[in-house]
N, CA and C atoms as an extended XYZ file, in Angstrom:
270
Properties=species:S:1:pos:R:3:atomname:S:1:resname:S:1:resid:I:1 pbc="F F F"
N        10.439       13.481       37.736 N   UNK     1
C        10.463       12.569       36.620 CA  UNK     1
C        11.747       12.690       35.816 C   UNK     1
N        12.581       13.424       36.171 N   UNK     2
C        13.988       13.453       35.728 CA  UNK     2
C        14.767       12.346       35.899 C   UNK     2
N        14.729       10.999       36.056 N   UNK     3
C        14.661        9.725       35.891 CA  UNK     3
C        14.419        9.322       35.258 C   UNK     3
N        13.424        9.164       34.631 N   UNK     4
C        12.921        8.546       33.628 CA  UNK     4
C        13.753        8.443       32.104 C   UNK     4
N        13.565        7.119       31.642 N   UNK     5
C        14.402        7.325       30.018 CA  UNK     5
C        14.042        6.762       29.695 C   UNK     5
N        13.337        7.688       28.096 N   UNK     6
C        13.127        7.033       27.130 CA  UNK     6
C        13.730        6.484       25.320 C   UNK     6
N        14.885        6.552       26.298 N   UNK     7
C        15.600        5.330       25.496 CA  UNK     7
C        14.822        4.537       24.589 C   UNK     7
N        14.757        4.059       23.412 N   UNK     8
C        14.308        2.736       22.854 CA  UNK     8
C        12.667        3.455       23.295 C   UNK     8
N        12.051        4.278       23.262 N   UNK     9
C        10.798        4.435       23.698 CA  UNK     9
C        10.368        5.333       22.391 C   UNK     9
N         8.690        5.364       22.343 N   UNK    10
C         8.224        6.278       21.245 CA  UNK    10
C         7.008        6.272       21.614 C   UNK    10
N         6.201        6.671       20.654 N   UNK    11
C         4.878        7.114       20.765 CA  UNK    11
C         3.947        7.979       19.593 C   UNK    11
N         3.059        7.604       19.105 N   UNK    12
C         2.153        7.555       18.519 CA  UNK    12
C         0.638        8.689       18.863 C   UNK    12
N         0.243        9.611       18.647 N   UNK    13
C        -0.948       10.212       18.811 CA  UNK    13
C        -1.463       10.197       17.397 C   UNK    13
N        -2.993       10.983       17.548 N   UNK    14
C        -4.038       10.778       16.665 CA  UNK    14
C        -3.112       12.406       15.835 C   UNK    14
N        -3.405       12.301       14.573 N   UNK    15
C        -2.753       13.519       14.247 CA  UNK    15
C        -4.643       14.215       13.616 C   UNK    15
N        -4.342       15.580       14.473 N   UNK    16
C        -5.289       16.648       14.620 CA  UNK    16
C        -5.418       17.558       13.311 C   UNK    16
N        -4.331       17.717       12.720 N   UNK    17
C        -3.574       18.745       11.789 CA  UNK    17
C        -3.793       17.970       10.431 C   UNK    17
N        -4.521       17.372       10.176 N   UNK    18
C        -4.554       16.192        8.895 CA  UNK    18
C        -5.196       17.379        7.690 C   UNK    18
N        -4.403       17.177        6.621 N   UNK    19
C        -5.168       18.352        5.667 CA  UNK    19
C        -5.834       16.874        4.988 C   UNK    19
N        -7.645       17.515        4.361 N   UNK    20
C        -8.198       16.801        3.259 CA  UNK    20
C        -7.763       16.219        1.919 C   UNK    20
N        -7.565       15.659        1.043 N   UNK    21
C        -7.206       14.972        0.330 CA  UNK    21
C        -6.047       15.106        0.071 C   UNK    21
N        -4.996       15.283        1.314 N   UNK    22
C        -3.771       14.814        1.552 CA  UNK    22
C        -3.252       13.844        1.581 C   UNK    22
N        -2.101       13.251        1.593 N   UNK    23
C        -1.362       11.861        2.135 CA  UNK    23
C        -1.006       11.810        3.784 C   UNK    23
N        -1.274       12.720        4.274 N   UNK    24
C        -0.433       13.154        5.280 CA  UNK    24
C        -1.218       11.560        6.394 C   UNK    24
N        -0.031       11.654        7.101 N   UNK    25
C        -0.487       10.663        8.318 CA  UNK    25
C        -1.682       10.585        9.105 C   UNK    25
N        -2.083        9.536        9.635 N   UNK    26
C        -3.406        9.626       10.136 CA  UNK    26
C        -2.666       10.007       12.209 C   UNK    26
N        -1.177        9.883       12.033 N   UNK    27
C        -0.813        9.878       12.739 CA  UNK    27
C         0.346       10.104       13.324 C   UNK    27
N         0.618       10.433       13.668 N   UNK    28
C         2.191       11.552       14.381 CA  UNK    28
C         2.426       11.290       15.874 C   UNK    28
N         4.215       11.179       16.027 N   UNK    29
C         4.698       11.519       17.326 CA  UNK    29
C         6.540       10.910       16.896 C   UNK    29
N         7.053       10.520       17.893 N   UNK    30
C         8.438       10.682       17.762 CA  UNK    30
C         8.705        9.276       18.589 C   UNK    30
N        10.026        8.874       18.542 N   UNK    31
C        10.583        7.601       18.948 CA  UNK    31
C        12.034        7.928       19.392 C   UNK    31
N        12.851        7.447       20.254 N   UNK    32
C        14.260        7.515       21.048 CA  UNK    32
C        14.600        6.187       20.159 C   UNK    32
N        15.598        6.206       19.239 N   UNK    33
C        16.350        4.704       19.089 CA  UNK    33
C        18.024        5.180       19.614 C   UNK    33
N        18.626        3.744       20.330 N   UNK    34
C        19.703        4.364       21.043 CA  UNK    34
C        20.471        5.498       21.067 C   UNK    34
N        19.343        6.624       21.668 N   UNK    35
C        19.759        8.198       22.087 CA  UNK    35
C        19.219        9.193       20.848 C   UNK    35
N        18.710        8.942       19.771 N   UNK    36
C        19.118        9.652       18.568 CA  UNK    36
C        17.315        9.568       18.979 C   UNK    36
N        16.598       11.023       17.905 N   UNK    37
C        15.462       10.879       18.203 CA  UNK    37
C        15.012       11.369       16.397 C   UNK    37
N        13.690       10.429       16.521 N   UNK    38
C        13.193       10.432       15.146 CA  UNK    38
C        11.503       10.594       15.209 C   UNK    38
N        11.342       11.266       14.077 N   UNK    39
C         9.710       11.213       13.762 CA  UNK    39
C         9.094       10.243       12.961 C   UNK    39
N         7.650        9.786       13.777 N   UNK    40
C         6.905        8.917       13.182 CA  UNK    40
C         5.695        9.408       12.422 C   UNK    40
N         5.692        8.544       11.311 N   UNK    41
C         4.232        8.796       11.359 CA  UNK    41
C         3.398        7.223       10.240 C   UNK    41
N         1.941        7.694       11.001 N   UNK    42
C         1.536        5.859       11.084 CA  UNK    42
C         0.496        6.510        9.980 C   UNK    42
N         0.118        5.413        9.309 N   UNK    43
C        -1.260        5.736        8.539 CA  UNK    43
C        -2.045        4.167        8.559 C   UNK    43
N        -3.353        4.002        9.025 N   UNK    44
C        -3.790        2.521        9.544 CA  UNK    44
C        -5.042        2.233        8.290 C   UNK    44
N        -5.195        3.602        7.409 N   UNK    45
C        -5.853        2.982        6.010 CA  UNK    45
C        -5.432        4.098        4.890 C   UNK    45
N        -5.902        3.360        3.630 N   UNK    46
C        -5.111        3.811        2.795 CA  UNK    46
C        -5.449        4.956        2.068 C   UNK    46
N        -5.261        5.182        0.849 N   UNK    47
C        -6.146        6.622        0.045 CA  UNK    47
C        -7.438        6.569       -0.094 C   UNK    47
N        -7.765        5.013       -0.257 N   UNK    48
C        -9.297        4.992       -0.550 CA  UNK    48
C        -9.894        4.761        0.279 C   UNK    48
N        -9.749        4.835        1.748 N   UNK    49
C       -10.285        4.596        2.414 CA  UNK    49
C       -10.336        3.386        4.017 C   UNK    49
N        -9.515        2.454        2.800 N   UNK    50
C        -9.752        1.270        3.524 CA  UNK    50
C        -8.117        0.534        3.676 C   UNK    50
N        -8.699        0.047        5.392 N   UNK    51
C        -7.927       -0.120        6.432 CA  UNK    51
C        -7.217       -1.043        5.968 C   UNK    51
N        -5.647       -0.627        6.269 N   UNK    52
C        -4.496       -1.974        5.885 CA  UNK    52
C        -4.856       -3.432        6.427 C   UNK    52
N        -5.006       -4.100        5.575 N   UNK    53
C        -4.667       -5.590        6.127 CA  UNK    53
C        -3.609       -6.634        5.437 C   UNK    53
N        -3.294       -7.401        6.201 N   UNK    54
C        -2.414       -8.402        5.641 CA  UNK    54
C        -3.820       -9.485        5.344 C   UNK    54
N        -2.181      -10.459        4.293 N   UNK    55
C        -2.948      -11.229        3.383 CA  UNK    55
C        -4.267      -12.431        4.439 C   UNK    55
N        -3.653      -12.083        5.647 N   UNK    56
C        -4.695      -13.132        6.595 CA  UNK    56
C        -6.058      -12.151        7.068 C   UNK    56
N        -6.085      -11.125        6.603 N   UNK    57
C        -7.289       -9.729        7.126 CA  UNK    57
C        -6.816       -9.088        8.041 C   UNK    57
N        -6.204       -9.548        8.886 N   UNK    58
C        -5.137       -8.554       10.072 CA  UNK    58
C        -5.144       -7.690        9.447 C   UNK    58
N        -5.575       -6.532       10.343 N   UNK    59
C        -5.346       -5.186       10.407 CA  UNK    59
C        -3.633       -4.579       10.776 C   UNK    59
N        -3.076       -3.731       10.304 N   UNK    60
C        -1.972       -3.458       10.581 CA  UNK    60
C        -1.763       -1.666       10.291 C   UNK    60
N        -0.757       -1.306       10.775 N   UNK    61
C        -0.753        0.351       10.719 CA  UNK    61
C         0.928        0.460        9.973 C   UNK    61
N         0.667        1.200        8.799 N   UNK    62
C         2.159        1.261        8.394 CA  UNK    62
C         3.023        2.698        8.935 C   UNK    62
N         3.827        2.479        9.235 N   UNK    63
C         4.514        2.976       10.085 CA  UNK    63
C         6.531        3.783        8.926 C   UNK    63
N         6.454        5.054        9.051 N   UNK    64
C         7.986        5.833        8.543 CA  UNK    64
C         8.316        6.348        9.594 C   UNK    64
N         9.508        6.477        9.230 N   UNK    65
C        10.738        7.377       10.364 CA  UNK    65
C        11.619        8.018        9.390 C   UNK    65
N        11.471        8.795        9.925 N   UNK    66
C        12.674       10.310        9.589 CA  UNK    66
C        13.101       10.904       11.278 C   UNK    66
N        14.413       10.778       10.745 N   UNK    67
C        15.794       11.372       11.540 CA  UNK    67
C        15.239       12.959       11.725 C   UNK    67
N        15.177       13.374       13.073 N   UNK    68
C        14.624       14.687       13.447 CA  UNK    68
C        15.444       15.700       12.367 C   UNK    68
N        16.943       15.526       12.588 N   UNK    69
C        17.417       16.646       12.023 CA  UNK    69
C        17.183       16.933       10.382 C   UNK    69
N        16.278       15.811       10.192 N   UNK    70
C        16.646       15.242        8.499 CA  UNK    70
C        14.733       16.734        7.741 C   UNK    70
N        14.277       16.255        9.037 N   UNK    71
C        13.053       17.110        8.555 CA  UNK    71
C        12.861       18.553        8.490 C   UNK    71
N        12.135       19.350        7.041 N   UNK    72
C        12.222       20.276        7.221 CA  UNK    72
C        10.857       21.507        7.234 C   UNK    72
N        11.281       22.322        8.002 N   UNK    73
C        10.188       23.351        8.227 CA  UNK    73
C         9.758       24.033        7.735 C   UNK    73
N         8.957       23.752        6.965 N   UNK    74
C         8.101       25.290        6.016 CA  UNK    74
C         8.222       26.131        6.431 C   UNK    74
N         8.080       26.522        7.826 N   UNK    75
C         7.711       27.757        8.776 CA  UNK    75
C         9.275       27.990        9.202 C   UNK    75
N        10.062       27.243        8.902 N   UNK    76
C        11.474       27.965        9.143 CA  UNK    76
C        12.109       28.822        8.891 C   UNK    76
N        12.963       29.567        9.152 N   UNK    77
C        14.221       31.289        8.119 CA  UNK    77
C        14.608       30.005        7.391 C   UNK    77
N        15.065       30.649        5.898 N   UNK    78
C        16.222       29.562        4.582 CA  UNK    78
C        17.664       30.044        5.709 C   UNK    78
N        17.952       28.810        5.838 N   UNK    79
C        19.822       29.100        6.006 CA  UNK    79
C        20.593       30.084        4.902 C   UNK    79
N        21.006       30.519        6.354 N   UNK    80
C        21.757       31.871        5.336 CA  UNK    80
C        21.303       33.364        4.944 C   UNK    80
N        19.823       33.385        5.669 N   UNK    81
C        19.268       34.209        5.087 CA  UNK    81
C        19.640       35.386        6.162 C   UNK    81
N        19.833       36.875        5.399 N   UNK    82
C        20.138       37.705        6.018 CA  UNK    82
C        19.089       38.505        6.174 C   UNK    82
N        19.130       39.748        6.927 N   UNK    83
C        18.222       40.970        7.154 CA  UNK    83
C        18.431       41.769        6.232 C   UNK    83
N        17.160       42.462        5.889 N   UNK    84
C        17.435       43.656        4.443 CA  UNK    84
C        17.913       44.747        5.196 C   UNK    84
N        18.594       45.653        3.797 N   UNK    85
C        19.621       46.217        4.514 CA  UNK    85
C        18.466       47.982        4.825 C   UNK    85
N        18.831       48.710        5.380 N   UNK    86
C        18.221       49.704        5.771 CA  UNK    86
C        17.727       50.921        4.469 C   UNK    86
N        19.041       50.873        3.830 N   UNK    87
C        18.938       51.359        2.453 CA  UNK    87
C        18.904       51.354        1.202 C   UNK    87
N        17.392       51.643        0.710 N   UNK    88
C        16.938       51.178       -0.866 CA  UNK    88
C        18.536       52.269       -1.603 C   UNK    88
N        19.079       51.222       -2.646 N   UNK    89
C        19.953       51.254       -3.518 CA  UNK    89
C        19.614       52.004       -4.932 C   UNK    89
N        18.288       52.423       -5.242 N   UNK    90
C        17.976       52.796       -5.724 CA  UNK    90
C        17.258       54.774       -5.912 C   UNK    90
């Protein structure tokens, strides 16, 4: 499958990881726009409950992107951060 490109391609899963009276997405995954890769995430109803529609009742899923490099990791080291040193100074 080293062929394959997903170029211009993305994708959408159910997001598992949803904390309770969060904002967080109902939904997560990532997208290729020419070469550069970004995170999605969809939410298809709102705080209270109820499912986006347009002004005709259509259902619709609203949809953000953030630039991979742009997002950041709680669970990451801070840049810059060094190792303590062996000996208390005190």
């Amino acid at each position: 499958m080293t062929d394959y490109d997903n170029t211009n391609r993305g994708v959408l899963f159910k997001n598992n990881k949803r904390r309770e009276g969060k904002n967080d997405p109902q939904m997560r995954g990532n997208i290729n726009v020419e070469g550069k890769e970004y995170w999605l995430s969809g939410w298809s109803v709102n705080a209270k409950g109820e499912p986006y529609t347009d002004k005709n009742g259509d259902r619709f899923i609203s949809v953000a992107v953030q630039a991979k490099e742009e997002r950041i990791d709680p669970q990451a080291p801070l840049t810059g951060a060094t190792e303590p040193e062996d000996e208390i100074p005190f």
